[in-house]
N, C-alpha and C positions, 0 to 999 in steps of 0.2 A: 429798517433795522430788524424789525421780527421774521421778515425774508432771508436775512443775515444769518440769523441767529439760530432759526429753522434750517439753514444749509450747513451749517457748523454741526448743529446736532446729527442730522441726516448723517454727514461725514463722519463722527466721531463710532456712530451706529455700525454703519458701516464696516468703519476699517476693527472696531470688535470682533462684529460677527466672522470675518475673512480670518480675523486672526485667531478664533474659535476653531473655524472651521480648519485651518493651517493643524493648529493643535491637534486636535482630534484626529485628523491624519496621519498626524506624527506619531501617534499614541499606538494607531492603528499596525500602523508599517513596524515598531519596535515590538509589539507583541504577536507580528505572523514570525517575526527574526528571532525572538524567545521559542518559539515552538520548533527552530530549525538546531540542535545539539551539536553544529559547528558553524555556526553564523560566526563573519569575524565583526563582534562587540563582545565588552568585555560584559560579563554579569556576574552578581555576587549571590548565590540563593543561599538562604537559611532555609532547611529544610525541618521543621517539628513532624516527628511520627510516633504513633501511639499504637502496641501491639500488647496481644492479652493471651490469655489458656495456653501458657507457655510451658512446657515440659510432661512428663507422661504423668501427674497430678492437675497437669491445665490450672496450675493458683499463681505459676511467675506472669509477667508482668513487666514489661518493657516499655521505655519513653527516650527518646532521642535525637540528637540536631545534628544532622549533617551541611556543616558547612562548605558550601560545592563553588569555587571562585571557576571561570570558566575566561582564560585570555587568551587570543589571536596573536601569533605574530606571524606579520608578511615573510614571504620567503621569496622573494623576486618577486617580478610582476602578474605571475600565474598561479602563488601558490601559498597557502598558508598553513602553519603548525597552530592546534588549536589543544590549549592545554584545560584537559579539566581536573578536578582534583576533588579526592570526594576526603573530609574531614572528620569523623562521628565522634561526636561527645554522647556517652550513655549512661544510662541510670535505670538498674534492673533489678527485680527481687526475685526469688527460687526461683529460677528457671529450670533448676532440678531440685531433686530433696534435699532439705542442709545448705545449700549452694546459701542462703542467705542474702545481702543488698551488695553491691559494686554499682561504683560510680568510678568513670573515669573517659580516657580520648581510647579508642578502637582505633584498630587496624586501619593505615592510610591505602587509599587505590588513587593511584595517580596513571592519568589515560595521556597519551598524545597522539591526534588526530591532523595527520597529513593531509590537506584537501584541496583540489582546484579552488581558484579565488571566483569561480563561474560558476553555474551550473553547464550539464551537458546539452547538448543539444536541442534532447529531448526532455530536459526541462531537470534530469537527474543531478541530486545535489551527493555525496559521497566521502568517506575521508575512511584512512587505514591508518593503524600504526602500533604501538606496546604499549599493554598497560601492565601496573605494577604493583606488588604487594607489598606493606611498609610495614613491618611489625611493630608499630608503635603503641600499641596499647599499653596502659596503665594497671594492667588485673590480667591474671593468668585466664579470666573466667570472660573476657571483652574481646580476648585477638585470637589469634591461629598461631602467634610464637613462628612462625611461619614468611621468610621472605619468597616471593612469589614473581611470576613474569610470564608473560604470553600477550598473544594478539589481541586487536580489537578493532572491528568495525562499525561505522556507519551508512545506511543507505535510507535515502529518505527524496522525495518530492511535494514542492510547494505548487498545488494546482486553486488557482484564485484561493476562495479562505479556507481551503483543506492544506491540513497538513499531515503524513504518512510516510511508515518507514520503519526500519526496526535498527537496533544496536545492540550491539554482540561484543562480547570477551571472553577469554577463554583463561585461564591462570592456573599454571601448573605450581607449587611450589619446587621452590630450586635447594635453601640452606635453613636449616633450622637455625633459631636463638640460643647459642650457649649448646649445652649436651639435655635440650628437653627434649622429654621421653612421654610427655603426659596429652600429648597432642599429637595429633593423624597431619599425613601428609595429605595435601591440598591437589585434587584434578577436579575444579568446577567450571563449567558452560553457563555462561550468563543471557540471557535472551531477551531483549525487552521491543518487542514489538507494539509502536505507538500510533495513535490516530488523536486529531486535533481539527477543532472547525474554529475559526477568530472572525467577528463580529467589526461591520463599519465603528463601534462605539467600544473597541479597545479590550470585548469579554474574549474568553479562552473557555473553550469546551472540553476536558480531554481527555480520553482512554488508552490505558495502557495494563501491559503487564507483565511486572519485571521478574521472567522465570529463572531460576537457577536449577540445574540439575549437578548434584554432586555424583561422580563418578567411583569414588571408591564406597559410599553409601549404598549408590544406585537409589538415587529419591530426589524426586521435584518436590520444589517450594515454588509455589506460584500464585502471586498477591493479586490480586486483577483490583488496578485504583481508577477511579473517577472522580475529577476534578474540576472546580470552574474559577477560573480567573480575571481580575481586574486590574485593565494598565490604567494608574492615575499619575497625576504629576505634585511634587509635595515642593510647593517653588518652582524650582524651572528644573527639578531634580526627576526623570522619571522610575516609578517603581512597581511592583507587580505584585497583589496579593491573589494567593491560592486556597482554597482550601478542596476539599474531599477525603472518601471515603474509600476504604479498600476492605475486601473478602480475599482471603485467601480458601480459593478454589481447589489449592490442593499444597501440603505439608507436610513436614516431616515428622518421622518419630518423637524426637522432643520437639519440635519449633511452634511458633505460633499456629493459633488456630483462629476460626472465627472474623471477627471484626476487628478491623483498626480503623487508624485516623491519618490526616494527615494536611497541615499548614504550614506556605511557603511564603516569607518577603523576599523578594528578587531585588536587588538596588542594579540598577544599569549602566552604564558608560558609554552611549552611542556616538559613532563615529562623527565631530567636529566638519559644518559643511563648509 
């Protein structure tokens, strides 16, 4: 009987440990596909950032949540549209003299990325398509009043747990809201060139840095963030905390300066085997 009993145990040991070790793989494999910006899973990131010495007084003061859903759909058997959609809810004070507090939803950008459902050959993962400017803001002092359109790429490769590549947009505006007169038309270059290392135990390492150059300005804004993340499972639900720090390296006449912040929950929806 205690031979029995002893083998039951052993077994039950066992089939834990395998199903640990299953997990933890799993964990692994959905957080190198989180660092790929057209994987086809769906993910929901809540994105918290916190930007400071805002305006030519450096006293405004910016806090923000972009809500970024990110959904694949198949297009035959070789290809997929990979929709991302950037949300911002914001809450600001003087960002210039007088300007005062505004809270409200900013400007939508809505991207669609065309991509092979593979990688190339040579191991290249890539997608193309238009992205879009949605004058939805809530406060004359949060959008651009500004509907906007142009391209947008990605190019990226996953080489064991590196991950590298940049993402690009480019948004001209095309129609103003209504007859506003109190806002510049829009030719911005967006560039965010990224790098990422992901860990057997589900961490995320990351650097990037998300430049824009405005063109009718002529001035870089460019945030250089580093971040470290962790895939956990909350149930059988998996989900990805981030945090990190961002320097802007270089800014504009009024834009942020200095130091920021920045905290992301990811909720996921991987692909049913």
């Amino acid at each position: 009987m205690p031979i029995t009993r002893a083998l039951i145990v052993a077994g039950i040991v066992t089939l834990s440990a395998t199903a640990h070790a299953q997990e933890s793989n799993d964990n692994a494999e959905l957080a190198k596909k989180l660092s790929n910006p057209v994987a086809a899973m769906i993910s929901v990131p809540f994105q918290f950032n916190y930007d400071q010495n805002i305006g030519p007084l450096d006293d405004g003061h910016r806090t923000y949540m972009n809500f970024q859903p990110v959904i694949p759909v198949p297009i035959g058997n070789d290809w997929n549209m990979i929709s991302r959609t950037i949300v911002p809810v914001i809450d600001q004070s003087q960002i210039a003299p007088g300007t005062g507090h505004q809270f409200g939803l900013g400007d939508i950008t809505q991207s669609l990325f065309f991509s092979p459902s593979k990688p190339s050959s040579s191991g290249i993962i890539w997608g193309v398509g238009p992205a879009f400017l949605i004058p939805t803001a809530t406060d004359d002092l949060l959008g651009s009043k500004r509907w906007g359109l142009g391209p947008t790429a990605v190019v990226l490769k996953q080489d064991h747990a590196w991950t590298y590549g940049f993402l690009f947009n480019h948004i001209w505006s095309i129609a103003k809201v209504g007859n506003d007169r109190t806002h510049s038309d829009i030719s911005n270059t967006f560039i965010q060139p990224f790098l990422s290392y992901n860990t057997p135990t589900a961490w995320t390492y990351g650097l990037n840095a998300e430049s824009t150059y405005d063109w009718k300005a002529h001035q870089w804004a460019v945030p250089v963030n580093l971040t470290i993340g962790k895939l956990v499972r909350i149930g059988n639900h998996p989900v990805s905390f981030t945090g990190g720090v961002r320097y802007w390296a270089q800014h504009t006449d009024a834009g942020q300066k200095g130091w920021g912040f920045r905290f992301v929950v990811t909720l996921l929806v991987p692909e049913k085997r």
